[in-house]
C-alpha positions in Angstrom: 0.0 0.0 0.0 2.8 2.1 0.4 5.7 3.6 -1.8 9.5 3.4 -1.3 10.0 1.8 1.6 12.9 4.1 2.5 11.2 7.2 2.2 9.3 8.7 5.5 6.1 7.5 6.8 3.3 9.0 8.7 4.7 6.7 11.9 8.0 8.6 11.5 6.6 11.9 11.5 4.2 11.0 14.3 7.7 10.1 16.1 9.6 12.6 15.7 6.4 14.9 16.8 5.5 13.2 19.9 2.0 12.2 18.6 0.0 9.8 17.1 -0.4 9.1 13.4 -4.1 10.2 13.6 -3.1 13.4 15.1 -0.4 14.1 12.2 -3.1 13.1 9.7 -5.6 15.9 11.0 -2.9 18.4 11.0 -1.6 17.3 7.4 -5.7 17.2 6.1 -6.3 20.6 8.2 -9.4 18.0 9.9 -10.5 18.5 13.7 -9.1 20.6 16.3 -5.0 20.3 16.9 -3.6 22.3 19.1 -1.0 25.2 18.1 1.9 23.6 20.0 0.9 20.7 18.7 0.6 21.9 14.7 3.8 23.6 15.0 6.0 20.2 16.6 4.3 17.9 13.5 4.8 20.8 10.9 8.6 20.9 11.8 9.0 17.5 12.0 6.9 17.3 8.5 9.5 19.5 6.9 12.5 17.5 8.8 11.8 14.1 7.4 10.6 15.8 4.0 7.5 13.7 3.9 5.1 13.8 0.9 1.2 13.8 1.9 -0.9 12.2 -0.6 -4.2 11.8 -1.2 -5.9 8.4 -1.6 -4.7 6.6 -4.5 -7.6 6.6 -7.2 -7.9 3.1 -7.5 -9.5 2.9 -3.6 -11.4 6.2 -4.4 -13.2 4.6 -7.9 -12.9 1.5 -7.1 -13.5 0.6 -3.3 -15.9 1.7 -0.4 -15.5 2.4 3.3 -18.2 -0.1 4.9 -19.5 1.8 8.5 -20.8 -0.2 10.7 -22.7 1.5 13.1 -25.3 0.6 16.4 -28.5 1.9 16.6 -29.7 5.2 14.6 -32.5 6.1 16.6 -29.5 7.1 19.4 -28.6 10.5 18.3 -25.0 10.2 18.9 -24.6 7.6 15.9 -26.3 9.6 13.8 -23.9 12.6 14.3 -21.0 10.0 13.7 -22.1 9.3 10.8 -23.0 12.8 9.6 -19.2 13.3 10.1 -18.1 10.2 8.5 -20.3 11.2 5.5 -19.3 15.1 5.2 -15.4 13.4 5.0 -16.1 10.5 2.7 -17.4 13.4 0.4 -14.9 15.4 0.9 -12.0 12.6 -0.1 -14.4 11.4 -3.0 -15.0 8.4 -1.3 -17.9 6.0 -1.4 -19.2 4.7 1.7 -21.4 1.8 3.0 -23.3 1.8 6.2 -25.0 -1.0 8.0 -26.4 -1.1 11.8 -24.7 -3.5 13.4 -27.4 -6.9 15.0 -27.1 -10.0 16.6 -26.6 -11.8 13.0 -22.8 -11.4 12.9 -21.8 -14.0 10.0 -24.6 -11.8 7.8 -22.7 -9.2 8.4 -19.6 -10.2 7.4 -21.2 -11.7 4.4 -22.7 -8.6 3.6 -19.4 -6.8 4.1 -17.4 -9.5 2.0 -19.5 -8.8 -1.4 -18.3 -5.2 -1.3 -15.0 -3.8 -2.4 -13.8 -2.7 0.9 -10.9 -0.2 1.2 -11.8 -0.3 4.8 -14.1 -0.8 8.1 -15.0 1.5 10.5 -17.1 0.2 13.3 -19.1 2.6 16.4 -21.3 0.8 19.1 -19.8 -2.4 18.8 -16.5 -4.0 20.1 -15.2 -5.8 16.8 -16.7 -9.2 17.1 -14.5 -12.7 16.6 -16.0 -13.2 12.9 -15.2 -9.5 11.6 -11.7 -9.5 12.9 -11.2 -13.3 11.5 -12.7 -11.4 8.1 -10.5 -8.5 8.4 -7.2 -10.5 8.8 -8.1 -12.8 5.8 -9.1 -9.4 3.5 -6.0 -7.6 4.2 -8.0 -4.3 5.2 -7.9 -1.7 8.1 -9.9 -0.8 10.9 -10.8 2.0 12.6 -12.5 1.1 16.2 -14.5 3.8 18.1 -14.1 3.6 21.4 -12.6 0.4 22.2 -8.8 -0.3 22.7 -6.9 -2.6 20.2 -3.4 -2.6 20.1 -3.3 -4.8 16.8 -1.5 -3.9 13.8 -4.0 -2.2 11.0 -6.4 -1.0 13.6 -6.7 2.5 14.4 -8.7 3.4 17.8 -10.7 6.7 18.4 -10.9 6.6 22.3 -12.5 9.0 24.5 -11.6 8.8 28.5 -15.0 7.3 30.2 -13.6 6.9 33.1 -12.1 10.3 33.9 -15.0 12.0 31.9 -17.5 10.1 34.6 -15.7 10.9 37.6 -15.5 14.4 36.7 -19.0 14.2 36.9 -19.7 12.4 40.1 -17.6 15.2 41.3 -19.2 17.5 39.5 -22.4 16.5 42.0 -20.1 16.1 45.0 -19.0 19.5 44.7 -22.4 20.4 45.0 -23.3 18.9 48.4 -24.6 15.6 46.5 -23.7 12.4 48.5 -27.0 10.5 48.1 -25.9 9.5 43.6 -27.9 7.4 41.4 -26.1 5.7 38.6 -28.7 4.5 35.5 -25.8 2.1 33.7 -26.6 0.2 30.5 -26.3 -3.8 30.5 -24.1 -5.7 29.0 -20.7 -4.8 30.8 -19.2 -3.0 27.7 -15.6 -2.1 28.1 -17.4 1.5 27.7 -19.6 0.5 30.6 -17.4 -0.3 32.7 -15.1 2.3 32.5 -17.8 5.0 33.3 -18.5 3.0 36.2 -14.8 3.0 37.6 -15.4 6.7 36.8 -18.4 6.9 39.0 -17.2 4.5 41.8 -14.0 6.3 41.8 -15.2 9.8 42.3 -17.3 8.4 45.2 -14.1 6.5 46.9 -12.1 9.7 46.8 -14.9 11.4 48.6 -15.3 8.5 51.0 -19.0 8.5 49.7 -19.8 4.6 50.0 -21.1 2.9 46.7 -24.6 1.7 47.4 -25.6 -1.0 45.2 -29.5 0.1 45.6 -28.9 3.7 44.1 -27.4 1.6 41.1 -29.8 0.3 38.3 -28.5 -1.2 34.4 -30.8 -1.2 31.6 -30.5 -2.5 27.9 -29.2 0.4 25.8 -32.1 -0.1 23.4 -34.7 1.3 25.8 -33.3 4.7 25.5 -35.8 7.4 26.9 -38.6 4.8 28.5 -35.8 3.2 29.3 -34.2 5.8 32.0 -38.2 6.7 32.7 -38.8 3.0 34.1 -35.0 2.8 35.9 -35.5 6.2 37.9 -39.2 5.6 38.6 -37.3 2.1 40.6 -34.7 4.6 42.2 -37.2 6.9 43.1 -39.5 4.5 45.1 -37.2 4.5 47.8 -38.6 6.2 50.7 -37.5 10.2 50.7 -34.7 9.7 52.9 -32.7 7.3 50.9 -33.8 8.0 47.6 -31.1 9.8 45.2 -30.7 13.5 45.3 -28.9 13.5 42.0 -28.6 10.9 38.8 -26.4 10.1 36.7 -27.1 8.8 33.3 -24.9 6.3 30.8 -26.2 8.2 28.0 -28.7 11.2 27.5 -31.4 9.5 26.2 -31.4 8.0 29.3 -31.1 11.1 31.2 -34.1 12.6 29.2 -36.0 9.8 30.5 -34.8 10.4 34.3 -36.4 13.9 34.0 -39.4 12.7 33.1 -39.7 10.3 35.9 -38.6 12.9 38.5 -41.3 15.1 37.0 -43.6 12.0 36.9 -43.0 11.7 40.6 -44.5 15.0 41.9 -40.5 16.3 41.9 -38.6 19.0 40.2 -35.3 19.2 38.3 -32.8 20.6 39.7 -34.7 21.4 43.0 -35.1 17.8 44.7 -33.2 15.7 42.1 -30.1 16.9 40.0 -29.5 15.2 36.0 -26.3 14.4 34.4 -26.0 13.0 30.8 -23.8 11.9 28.0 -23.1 12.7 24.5 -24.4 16.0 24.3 -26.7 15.0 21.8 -28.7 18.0 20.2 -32.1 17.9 22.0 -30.0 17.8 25.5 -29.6 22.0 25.2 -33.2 22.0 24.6 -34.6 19.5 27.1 -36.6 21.2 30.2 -34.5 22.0 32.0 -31.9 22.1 29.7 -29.3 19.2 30.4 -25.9 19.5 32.2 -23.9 16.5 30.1 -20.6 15.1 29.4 -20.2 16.8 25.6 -18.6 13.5 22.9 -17.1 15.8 19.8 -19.5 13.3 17.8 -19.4 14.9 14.7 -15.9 15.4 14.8 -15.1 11.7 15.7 -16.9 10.1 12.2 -14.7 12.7 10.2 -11.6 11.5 12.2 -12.6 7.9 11.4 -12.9 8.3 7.9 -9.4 10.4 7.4 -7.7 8.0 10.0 -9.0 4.8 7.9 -8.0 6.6 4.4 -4.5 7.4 5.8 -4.0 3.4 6.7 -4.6 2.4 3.3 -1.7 4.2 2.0 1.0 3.4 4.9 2.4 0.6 6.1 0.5 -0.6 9.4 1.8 0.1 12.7 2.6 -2.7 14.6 0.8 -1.8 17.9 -1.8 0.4 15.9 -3.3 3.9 16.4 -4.8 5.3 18.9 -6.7 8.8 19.8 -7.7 10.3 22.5 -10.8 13.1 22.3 -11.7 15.4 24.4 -15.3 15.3 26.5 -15.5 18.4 28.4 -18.6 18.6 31.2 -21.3 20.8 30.1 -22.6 22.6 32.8 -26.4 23.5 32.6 -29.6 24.2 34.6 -30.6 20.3 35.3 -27.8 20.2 38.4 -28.0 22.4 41.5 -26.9 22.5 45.2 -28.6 19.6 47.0 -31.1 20.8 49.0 -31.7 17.4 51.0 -29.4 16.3 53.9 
């Protein structure tokens, strides 16, 4: 996939710069946010080595597709992957693929086997036994969203659920919260459990004892009803053990938790405080509008696509890719001081 074997690649660059290839590629395609320091170390080391960026070779642009595969598209936050995954296949004259990832694994690795594939990118999903066996056989690469592979020809696009969730468990701790309801999603995800060492962790430091009865784990599926039915189980504790503030795996799930605290004869932020995840577009908009943990979603499906592109053309890495994202707290009216002992 790659030219003269002595002439610099995007790993040596990356090297010399102190970064990851992904973060070379965004600076070399002017794609996502990089900061100046940052810009300046892989520019310098860009004209050091005397690399060459190219484009994607034409034959992958007429000739092959980029297969997403995505989870469900009735949760906001895939849909704004994709949006971004879309605006930068477009913008390489690409041609994409996208399926929603089900239970049916071998169909989709049929499916994906009938198409010319330059390459896969995969959100929602750890990369299941019969798509990596695929993969390995087809020669292609990888890009993983938010799961950790250190494999060669697999790029990952990370973004820090543990720290992101204990910042905000804190976030409620710093308001006088001690009594925190966690609504978790089944399944024990590597994602899953990372916000919940987040959550747990931010308690411990606080010596705020994890009680497993202000804990409840859904399906991810149920989205809104879902958090409705999970908080209406938190909130049937009697007054005085009941959660003064929530925390939810996603937003959708948050949206629900608002209802149900509303539902209840209660009152966001008054008697129960809301945190969310994604930052998905209604969140701003909810009533009250939604303090969340803010995914650059949009941002992440462009970064996927130019990460994937750039691995066609260079020779793989031997412990693969990986980037880490930003997911700043967004502070809005759903949290407040606890007004509860």
């Amino acid at each position: 996939m790659g030219g003269d074997s002595n002439s610099p690649k995007i790993a040596d660059v990356a090297r010399i710069a102190g970064v990851s290839t992904a973060t070379v590629s965004r600076v070399i395609h002017d794609n996502g946010f990089v900061s100046e320091d940052t810009r300046s170390r892989v520019e310098k080391a860009v004209e050091q080595l005397g690399y060459q960026t190219r484009r994607v070779p034409r034959q992958i642009v007429s000739e092959k597709i980029v297969l997403l595969l995505t989870g469900d598209i009735v949760n906001p936050f895939f849909a704004e992957v994709i949006r971004g995954a879309q605006d930068e296949i477009i913008l390489q004259k690409c041609a994409m693929n996208i399926m929603q990832l089900s239970t049916d694994h071998s169909k989709i690795v049929r499916a994906a086997a009938q198409i010319p594939a330059a390459g896969i990118i995969i959100t929602g999903s750890y990369p299941f036994p019969e798509l990596m066996e695929w993969r390995e056989e087809a020669k292609v690469p990888l890009v993983v969203i938010n799961y950790r592979i250190n494999q060669p020809g697999i790029g990952c696009i990370m973004v820090d659920f543990k720290d992101a969730f204990a910042r905000a468990t804190r976030h409620f701790i710093n308001l006088g919260h001690t009594r925190i309801g966690y609504v978790d999603v089944t399944g024990g995800s590597e994602i899953s459990m990372a916000r919940m060492n987040g959550y747990k962790t931010a308690l411990a430091e606080a010596n705020i004892p994890f009680r497993s009865e202000l804990y409840t784990a859904i399906p991810a599926d149920t989205h809104v009803y879902g958090g409705f039915q999970a908080a209406s189980n938190l909130l049937a504790l009697p007054p005085e053990e009941r959660p003064t503030a929530i925390l939810g795996f996603n937003d959708l799930f948050a949206l629900g938790i608002m209802h149900a605290v509303r539902a209840h004869g209660l009152r966001v932020p008054d008697d129960i405080s809301v945190i969310g995840c994604d930052d998905v577009p209604m969140a701003a908009y909810a009533f009250p509008p939604l303090t969340t943990v803010s995914l650059p979603k949009y941002r992440i499906g462009k970064l996927a696509v130019s990460t994937l592109l750039q691995m066609c053309i260079e020779a793989p890495d031997p412990m693969g890719t990986y980037t880490l994202m930003e997911s700043p707290l967004i502070i809005r009216e759903s949290t407040a001081p606890c007004s509860k002992g």
